[in-house]
C-alpha positions in Angstrom: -16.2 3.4 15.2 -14.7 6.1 17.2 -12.8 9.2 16.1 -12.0 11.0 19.1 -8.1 11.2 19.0 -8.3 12.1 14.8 -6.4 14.8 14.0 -4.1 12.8 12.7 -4.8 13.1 9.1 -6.6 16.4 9.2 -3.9 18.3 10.8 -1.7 18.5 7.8 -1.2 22.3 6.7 0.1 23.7 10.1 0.7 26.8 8.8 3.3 25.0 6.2 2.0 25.1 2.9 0.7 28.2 1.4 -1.0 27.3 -2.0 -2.6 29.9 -4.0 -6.4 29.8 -4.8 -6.7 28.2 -8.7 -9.3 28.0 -11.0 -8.9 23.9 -11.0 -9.2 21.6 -8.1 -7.0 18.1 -7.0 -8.4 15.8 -5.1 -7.0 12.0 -5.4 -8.7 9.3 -5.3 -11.3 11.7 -8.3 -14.7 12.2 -7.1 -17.2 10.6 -9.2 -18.6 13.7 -9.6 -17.1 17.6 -8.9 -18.6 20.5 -10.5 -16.5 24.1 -9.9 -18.8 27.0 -9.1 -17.8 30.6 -8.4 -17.0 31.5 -5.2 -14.9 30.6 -2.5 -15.9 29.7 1.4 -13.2 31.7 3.5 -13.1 30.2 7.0 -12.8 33.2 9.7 -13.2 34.2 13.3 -17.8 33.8 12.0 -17.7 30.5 10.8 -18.8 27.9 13.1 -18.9 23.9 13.1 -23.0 22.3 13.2 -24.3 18.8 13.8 -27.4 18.4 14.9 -28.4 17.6 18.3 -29.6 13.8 17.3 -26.6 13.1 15.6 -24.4 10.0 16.2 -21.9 10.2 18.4 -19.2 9.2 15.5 -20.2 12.8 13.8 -20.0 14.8 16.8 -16.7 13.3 17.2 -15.8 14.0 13.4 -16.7 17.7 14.1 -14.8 17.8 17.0 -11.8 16.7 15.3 -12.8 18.8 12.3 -12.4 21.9 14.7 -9.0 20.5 16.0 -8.1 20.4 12.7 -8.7 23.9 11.5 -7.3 25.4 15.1 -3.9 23.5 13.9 -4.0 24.5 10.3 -5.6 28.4 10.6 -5.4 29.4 14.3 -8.7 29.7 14.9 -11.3 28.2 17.5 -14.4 27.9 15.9 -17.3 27.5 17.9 -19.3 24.4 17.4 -23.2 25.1 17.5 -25.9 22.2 17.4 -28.2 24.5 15.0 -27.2 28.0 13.0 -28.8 30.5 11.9 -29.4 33.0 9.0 -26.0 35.0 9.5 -23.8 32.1 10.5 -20.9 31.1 8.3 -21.4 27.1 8.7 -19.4 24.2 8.2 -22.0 21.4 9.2 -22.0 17.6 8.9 -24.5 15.1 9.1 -25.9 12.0 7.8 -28.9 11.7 5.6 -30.6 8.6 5.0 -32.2 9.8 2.1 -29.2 10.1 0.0 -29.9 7.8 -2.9 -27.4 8.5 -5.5 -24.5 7.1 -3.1 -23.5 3.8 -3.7 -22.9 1.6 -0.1 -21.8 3.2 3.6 -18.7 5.3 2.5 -19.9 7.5 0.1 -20.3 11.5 0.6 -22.1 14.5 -0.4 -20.2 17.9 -0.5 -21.5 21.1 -1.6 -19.3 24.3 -0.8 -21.1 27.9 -1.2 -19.6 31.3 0.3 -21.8 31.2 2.8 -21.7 27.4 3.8 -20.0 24.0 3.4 -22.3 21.1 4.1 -21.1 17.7 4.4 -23.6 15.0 3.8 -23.3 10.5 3.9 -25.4 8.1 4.7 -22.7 6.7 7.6 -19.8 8.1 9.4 -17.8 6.6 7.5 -18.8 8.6 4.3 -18.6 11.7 6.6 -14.8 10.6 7.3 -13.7 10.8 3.3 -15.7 13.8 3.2 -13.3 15.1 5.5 -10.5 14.0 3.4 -11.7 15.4 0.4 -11.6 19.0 2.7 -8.4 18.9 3.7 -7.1 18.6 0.1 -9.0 21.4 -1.1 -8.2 23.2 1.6 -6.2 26.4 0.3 -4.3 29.7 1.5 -3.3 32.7 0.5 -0.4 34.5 1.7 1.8 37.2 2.0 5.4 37.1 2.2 5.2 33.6 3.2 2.3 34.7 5.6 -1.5 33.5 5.9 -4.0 35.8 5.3 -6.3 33.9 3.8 -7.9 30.1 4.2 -10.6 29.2 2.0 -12.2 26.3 -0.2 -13.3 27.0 -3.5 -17.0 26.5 -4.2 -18.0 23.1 -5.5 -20.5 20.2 -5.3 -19.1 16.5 -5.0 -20.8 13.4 -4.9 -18.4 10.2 -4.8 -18.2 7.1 -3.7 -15.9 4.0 -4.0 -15.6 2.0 -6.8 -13.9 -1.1 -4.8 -14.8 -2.4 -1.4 -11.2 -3.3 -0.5 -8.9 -0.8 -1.4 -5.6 -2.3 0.2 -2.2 -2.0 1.3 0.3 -4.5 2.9 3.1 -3.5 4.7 5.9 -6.3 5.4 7.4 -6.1 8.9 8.6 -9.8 8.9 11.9 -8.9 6.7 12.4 -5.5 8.4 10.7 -4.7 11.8 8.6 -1.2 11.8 7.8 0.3 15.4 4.2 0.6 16.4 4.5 4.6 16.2 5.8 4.1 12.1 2.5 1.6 11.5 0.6 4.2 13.0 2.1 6.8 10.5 1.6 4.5 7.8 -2.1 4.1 8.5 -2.5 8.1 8.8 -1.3 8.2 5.5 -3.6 5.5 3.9 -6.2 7.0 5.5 -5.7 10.1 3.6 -6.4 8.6 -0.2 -9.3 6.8 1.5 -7.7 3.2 1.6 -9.9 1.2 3.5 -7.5 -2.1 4.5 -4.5 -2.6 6.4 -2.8 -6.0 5.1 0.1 -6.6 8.1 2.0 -9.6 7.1 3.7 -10.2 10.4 5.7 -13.2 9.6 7.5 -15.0 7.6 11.3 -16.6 6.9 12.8 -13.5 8.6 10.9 -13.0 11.8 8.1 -13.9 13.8 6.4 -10.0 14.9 3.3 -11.1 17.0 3.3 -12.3 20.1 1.3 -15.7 21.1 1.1 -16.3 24.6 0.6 -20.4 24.2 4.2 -20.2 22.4 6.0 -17.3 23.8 9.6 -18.6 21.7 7.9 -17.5 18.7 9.1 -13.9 20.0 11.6 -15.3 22.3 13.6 -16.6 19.0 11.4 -16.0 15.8 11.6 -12.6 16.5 14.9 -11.9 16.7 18.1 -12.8 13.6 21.4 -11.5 13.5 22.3 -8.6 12.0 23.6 -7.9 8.3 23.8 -5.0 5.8 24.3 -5.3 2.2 22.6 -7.0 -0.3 19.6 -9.3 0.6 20.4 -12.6 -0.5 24.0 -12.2 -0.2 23.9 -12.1 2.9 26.1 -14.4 5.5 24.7 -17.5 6.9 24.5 -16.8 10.9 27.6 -17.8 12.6 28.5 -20.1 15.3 27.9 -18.2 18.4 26.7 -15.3 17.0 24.2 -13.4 18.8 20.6 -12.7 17.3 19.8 -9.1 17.9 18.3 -7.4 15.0 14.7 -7.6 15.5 11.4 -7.3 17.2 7.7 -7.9 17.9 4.1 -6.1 18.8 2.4 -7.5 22.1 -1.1 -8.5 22.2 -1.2 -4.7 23.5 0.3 -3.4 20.9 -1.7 -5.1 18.4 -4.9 -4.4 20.3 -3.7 0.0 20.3 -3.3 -0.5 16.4 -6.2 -1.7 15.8 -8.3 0.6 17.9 -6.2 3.4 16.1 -7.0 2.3 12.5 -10.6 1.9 12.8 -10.8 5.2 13.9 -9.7 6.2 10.3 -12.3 3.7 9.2 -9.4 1.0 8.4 -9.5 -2.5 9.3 -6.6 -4.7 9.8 -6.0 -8.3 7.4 -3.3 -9.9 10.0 -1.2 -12.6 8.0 0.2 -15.6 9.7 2.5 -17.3 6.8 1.9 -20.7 6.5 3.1 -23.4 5.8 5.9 -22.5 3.0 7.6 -19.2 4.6 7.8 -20.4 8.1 11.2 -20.7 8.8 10.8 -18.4 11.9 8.8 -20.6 14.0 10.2 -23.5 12.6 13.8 -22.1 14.5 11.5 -21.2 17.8 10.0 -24.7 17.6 11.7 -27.4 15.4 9.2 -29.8 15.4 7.0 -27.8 13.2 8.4 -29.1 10.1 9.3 -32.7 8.5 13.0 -32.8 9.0 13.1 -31.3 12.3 16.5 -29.9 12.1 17.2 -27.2 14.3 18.0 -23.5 12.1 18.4 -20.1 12.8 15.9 -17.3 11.9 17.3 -16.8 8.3 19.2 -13.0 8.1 18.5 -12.9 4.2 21.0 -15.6 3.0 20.6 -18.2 0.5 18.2 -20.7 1.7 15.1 -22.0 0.0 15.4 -25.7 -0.6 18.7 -25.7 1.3 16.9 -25.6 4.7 13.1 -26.3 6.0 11.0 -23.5 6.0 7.4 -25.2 6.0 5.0 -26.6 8.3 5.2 -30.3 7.9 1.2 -31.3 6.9 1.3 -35.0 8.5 2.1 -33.8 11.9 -1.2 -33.5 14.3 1.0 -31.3 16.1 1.3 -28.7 13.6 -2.0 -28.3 13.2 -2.6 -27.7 17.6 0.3 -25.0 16.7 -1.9 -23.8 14.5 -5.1 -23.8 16.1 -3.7 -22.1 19.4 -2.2 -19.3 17.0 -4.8 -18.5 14.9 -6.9 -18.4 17.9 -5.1 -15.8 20.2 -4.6 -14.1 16.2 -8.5 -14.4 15.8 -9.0 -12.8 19.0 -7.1 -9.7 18.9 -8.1 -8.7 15.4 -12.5 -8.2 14.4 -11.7 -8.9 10.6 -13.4 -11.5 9.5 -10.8 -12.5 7.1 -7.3 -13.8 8.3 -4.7 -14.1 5.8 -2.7 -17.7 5.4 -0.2 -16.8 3.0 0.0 -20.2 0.7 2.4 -18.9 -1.6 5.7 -20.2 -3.2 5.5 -23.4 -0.8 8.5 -25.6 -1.5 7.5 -29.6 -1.6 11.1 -30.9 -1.5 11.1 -31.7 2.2 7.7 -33.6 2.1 8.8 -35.3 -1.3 12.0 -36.8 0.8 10.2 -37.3 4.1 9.4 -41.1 4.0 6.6 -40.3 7.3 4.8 -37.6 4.8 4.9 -40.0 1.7 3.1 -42.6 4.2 1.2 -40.1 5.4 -0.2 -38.8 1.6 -0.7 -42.6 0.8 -3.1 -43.1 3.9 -5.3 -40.1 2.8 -5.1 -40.9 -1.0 -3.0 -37.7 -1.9 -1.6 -38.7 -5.2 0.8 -35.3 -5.4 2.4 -32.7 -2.9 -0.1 -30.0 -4.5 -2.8 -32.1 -3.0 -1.3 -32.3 0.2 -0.8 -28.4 0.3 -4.4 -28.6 -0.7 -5.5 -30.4 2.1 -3.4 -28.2 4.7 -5.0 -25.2 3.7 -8.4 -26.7 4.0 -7.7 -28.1 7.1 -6.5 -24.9 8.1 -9.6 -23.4 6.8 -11.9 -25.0 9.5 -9.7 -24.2 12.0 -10.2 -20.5 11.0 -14.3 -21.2 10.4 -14.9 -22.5 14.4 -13.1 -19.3 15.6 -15.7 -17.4 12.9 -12.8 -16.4 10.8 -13.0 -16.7 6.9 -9.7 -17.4 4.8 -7.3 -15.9 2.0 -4.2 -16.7 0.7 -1.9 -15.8 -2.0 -2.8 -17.3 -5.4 -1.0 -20.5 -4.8 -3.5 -22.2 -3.1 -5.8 -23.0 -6.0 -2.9 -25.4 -6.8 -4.1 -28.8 -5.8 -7.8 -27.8 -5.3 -9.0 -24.6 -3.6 -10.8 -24.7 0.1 -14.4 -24.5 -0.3 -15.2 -21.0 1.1 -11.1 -19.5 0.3 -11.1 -15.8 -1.3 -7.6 -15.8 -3.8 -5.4 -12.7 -3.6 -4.0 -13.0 -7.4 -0.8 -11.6 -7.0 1.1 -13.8 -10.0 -1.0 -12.0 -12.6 -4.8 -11.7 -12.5 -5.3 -15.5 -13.8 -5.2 -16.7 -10.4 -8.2 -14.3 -9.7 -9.9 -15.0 -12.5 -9.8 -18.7 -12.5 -10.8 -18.7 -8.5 -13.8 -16.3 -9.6 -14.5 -18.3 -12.3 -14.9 -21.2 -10.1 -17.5 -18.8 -7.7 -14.6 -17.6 -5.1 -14.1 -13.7 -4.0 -10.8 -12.7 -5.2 -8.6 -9.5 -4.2 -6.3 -8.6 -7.2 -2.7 -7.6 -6.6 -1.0 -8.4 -9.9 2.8 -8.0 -9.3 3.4 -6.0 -12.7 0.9 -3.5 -11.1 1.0 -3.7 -7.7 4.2 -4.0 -5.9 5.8 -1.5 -4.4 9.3 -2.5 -3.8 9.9 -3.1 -7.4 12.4 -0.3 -9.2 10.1 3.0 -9.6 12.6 4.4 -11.9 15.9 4.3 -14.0 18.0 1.2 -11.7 20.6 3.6 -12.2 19.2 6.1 -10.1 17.6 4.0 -7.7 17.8 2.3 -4.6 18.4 -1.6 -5.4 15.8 -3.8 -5.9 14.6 -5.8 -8.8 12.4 -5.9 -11.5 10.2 -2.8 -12.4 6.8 -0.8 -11.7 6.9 2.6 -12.0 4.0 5.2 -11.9 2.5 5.1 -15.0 2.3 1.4 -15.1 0.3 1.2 -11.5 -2.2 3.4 -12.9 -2.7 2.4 -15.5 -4.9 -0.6 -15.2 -8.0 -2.7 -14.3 -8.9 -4.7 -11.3 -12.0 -6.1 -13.1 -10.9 -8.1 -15.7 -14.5 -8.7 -18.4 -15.8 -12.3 -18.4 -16.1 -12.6 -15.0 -18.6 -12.1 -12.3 -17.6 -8.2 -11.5 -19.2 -8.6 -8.0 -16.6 -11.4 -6.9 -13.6 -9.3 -7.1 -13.6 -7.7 -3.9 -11.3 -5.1 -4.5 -7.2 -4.3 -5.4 -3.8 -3.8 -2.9 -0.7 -2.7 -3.2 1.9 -4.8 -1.9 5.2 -3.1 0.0 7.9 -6.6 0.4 10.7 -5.1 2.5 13.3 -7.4 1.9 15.6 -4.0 0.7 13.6 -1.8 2.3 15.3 -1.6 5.9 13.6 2.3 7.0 10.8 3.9 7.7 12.3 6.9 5.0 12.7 4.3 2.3 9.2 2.8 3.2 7.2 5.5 2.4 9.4 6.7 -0.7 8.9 3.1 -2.2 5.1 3.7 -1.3 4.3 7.3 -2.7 3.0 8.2 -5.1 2.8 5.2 -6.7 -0.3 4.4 -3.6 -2.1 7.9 -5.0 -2.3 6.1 -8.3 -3.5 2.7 -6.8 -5.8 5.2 -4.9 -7.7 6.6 -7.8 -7.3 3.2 -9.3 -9.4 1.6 -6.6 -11.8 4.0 -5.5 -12.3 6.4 -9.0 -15.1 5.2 -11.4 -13.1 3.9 -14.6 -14.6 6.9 -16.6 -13.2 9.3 -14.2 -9.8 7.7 -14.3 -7.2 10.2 -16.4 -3.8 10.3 -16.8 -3.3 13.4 -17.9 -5.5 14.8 -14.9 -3.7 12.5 -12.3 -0.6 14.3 -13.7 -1.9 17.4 -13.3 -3.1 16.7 -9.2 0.9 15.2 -8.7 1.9 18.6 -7.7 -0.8 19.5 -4.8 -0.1 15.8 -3.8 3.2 16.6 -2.7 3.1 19.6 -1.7 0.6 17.7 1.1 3.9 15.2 1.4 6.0 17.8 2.1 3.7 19.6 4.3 4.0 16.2 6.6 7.7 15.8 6.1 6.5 11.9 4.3 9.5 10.6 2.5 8.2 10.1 -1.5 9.5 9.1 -5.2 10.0 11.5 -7.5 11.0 9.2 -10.2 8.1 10.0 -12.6 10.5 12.9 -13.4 13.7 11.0 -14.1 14.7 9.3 -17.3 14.7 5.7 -17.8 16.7 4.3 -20.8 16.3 0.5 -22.3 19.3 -0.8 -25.0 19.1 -2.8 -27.4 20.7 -4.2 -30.6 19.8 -3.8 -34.3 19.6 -5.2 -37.3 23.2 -4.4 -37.9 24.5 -5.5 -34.1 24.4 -1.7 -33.3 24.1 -0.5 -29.8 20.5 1.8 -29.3 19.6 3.5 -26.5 15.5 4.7 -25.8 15.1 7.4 -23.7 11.5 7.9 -21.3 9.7 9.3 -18.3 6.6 8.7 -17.0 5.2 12.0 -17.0 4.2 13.7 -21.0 5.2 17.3 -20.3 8.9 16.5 -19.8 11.5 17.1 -22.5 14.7 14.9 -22.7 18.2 16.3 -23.4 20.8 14.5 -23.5 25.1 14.0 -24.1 26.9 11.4 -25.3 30.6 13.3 -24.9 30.5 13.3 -20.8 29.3 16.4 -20.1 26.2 17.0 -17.7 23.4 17.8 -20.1 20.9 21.3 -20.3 18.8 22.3 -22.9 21.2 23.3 -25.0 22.0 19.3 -25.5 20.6 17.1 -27.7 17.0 17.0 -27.7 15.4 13.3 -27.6 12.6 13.3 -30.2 11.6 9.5 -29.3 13.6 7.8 -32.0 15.7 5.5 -30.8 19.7 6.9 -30.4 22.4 4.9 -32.1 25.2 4.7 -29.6 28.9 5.2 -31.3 31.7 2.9 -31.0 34.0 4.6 -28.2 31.4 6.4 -26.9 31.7 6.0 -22.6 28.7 7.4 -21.0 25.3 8.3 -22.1 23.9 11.3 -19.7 19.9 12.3 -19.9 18.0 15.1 -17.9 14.5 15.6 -18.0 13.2 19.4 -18.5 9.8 21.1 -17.4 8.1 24.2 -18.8 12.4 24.9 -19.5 13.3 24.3 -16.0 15.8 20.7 -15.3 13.8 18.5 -12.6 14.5 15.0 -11.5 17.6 13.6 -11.3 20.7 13.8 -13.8 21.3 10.3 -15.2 25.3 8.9 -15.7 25.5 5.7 -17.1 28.6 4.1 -19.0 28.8 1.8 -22.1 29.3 -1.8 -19.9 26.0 -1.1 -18.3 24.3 -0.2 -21.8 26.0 -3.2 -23.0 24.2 -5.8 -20.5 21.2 -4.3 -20.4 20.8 -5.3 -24.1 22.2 -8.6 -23.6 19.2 -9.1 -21.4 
């Protein structure tokens, strides 16, 4: 693991933020254990940067970087020293076998006096989150919007991960993101101490890695025509239209991503979609499915079940496709996972295909969920001789699972429990927790998407369900689907801060897991944000309202945020509302006949914050129909 080219993450601060020293820390993910002493270390022109001589070379590279860091952030060049002495003002780093209270290779020790920060793990990796753990307690004082001050408050931290996989996918398929935005993306992970890098590169809507053995799968899959609008409204391509909304990472792209996010202690889960969501390489190669008709790589128009989109299973020559793929895939990334998708596989095609009914007869497949079945496990030993292991989206326990398959449960946790149940790893991604391009506030106020998950609702929950075996479940993800989600902007506002809860979620002991404290860190979260011009929600502040009818066929209206210091005011006459308006007191409001809009605002400590919400009768109306 190298960490030569890291500033990335640490240089955050450059002289943007000034936040004053407070008697109360934020750090997110929580620490499994902070105590707050007296005292701050100030860092000056004295203090200097140890490791000992005998150190690995990942720690003398941290410290490098650490002293990057602070040159950015304060202006000054400390000096880096293999031992100090008596006088020196030390910030030293190094790993300690002997550290028995830390749970696995990422934990950290971290004790910060006024004389000395020492940063202690039992690999580099734990020396890395250290780091992180730094940099958000990092604080300045200033003057007329001047520094004269840096310093970290004294405290001792021990912490460690909960979760081994601590997860985020990021969709390019639907929505190509350059290799400089992934990058960016990865920084950012990095900082709340995610550990995996889920790249689901393709899918219905493009084909985003480049396989020399098949070079149309960039030539065409790659590449659709271009639309704007809604998805799934969207018009089918055109006769002669030209396909130039797209893109794709070469093997040298891949191979520079990689390299860059194991240097913030990240590895990458690659996912090749297969064989349901494979209309891509279906239009580079028609072949690959059981009608062979010849499509277009779909823009976000009605499709499913109208045209192919899945590898036809009785073809040997899908699964040489599949073989030469996986392997160039295998090759390029060291995980030792590979994701196959699985999921929401339609079976119509095979049903009607008169050579896949013969073909399901001949092996004594009685249904087309056994014949999925036996793809993926076919698929499976392809991936085990190139000393891959696989996982795929809940779906594939449908049918019977592949002997050695972990199940990411993303329909729910039952799919994760039932595959642990049965002895299989699982990764849990529950939709209702998880997903990040569902609405993160009032629809009203948002950009369009569908369904709902909004702060509150990621945080608060529990990978590891009871009554199972807590060791199978490897860990939790988020999940960013970009089908609306066209820009790097809107990317990371759909992913913070909803991925700081997830965060603490993953890696925060359940004891140490508070929503009234994660509410209280929100603030110095964002002010990091800011300080690194990332896009982010700030939905928590805005109010949501649900309708509904009562007993006597009466319209109701109840008013909410996320966050429990906010008071609601509210008009029902068309006039923007302050806090001289009505004040919601959580009781349901009966909404008059005539009445036209209902507008809410959201109030802190008697300033307005978030966003004004306008929203008229008709829309009141449906939403209590629904």
């Amino acid at each position: 693991m190298k960490y030569s080219s890291l500033v990335f993450i640490l240089i955050v601060f450059c002289n943007q933020i000034t936040v004053a020293q407070s008697t109360s820390v934020s750090v997110i993910p929580e620490p499994v254990s902070i105590k707050i002493e007296k005292g701050k270390f100030i860092i000056d022109a004295k203090t200097v940067i140890s490791v000992k001589p005998n150190s690995l070379p990942e720690v003398k590279e941290l410290a490098t970087t650490l002293s990057l860091w602070l040159a950015n952030s304060t202006g000054l060049n400390l000096k880096m020293k293999p031992k100090t002495s008596g006088s020196d003002k030390s910030i030293r780093l190094e790993i300690n076998s002997s550290l028995k209270d830390l749970k696995g290779d990422e934990g950290y020790k971290l004790r910060v006096t006024s004389t000395e920060i020492t940063l202690q793990a039992l690999k580099p990796s734990g020396i890395f989150y250290g780091l992180q753990t730094i940099n958000q307690l990092l604080s300045v004082e200033s003057v007329k919007g001047k520094p004269t001050q840096w310093s970290i408050p004294a405290v001792q931290i021990t912490d460690y991960p909960r979760l081994g996989w601590r997860g985020l996918m990021l969709d390019v398929s639907r929505h190509f993101f350059s290799k400089e935005f992934i990058k960016s993306y990865i920084d950012q992970m990095a900082r709340y101490k995610f550990n995996v890098f889920h790249w689901h590169l393709t899918d219905d809507q493009g084909w985003r890695i480049e396989i020399k053995a098949f070079p149309k799968l960039t030539e065409v899959g790659a590449w659709r025509v271009p639309r704007i609008g809604q998805w799934w409204s969207y018009e089918q391509p055109q006769q002669g239209e030209a396909a130039t909304y797209g893109g794709f990472y070469t093997q040298d792209d891949i191979r520079e991503i990689v390299a860059y996010a194991r240097q913030r202690t990240i590895s990458i889960l690659p996912e090749i979609d297969v064989p349901g969501h494979s209309l891509a390489a279906i239009a580079a190669y028609p072949y690959l499915s059981a009608t062979g008709e010849i499509y277009q790589v779909n823009p976000g128009s009605k499709f499913y079940e109208i045209q192919d989109n899945t590898l036809n299973p009785a073809d040997e020559r899908v699964y040489d496709f599949l073989d030469k793929v996986l392997g160039e895939v295998a090759a390029l990334f060291p995980n030792e996972y590979i994701h196959i998708g699985g999921d929401e596989c339609t079976k119509v095609f095979w049903h009607k295909s008169a050579p896949v009914q013969a073909f399901m007869v001949q092996n004594g497949l009685k249904t087309e969920d056994e014949l999925q079945s036996y793809f993926i496990k076919r698929v499976e030993k392809i991936l085990q001789k190139k000393g891959k292991r696989l996982i795929g989206w809940d779906e594939i326990l449908e049918g019977g699972l592949a002997p050695d398959a972990t199940v990411m449960s993303w329909r729910g946790m039952q799919g994760g429990i039932k595959a642990a149940q049965e002895g299989h790893q699982v990764i849990m991604t529950p939709a209702d927790n998880t997903y990040l391009d569902l609405y993160q506030g009032d629809p009203a106020l948002e950009p369009d998407t569908y369904s709902m998950l909004r702060l509150k609702t990621a945080y608060q929950w529990d990978p590891l369900p009871p009554n199972i075996k807590q060791e199978l479940v490897l860990g939790g993800q988020g999940n960013l689907w970009t089908e609306s989600v066209s820009t790097n902007r809107h990317a990371e506002y759909m992913t913070w801060p909803r991925s700081m809860a997830l965060a603490e979620v993953f890696w925060s002991p359940k004891a140490k897991q508070n929503w009234s404290n994660f509410q209280r860190k929100l603030a110095s979260g964002f002010k990091h944000l800011d300080a690194e011009r990332i896009n982010y929600s700030k939905a928590a502040f805005d109010v949501v309202v649900s309708t509904s009818l009562n007993d006597k066929n009466e319209l109701i209206a109840s008013l909410s945020t996320d966050l429990d210091d906010l008071i609601i005011y509210y008009t029902l006459d068309n006039t923007n509302p302050d806090s001289f308006s009505n004040k919601y007191t959580g009781e349901p409001i009966q909404i008059p006949a005539g009445i036209y809009q209902l507008r809410a605002v959201a109030y802190q400590k008697n300033n307005p914050i978030g966003k004004t919400l306008i929203i008229n009768r008709k829309d009141l109306e449906k939403r209590a129909e629904k």
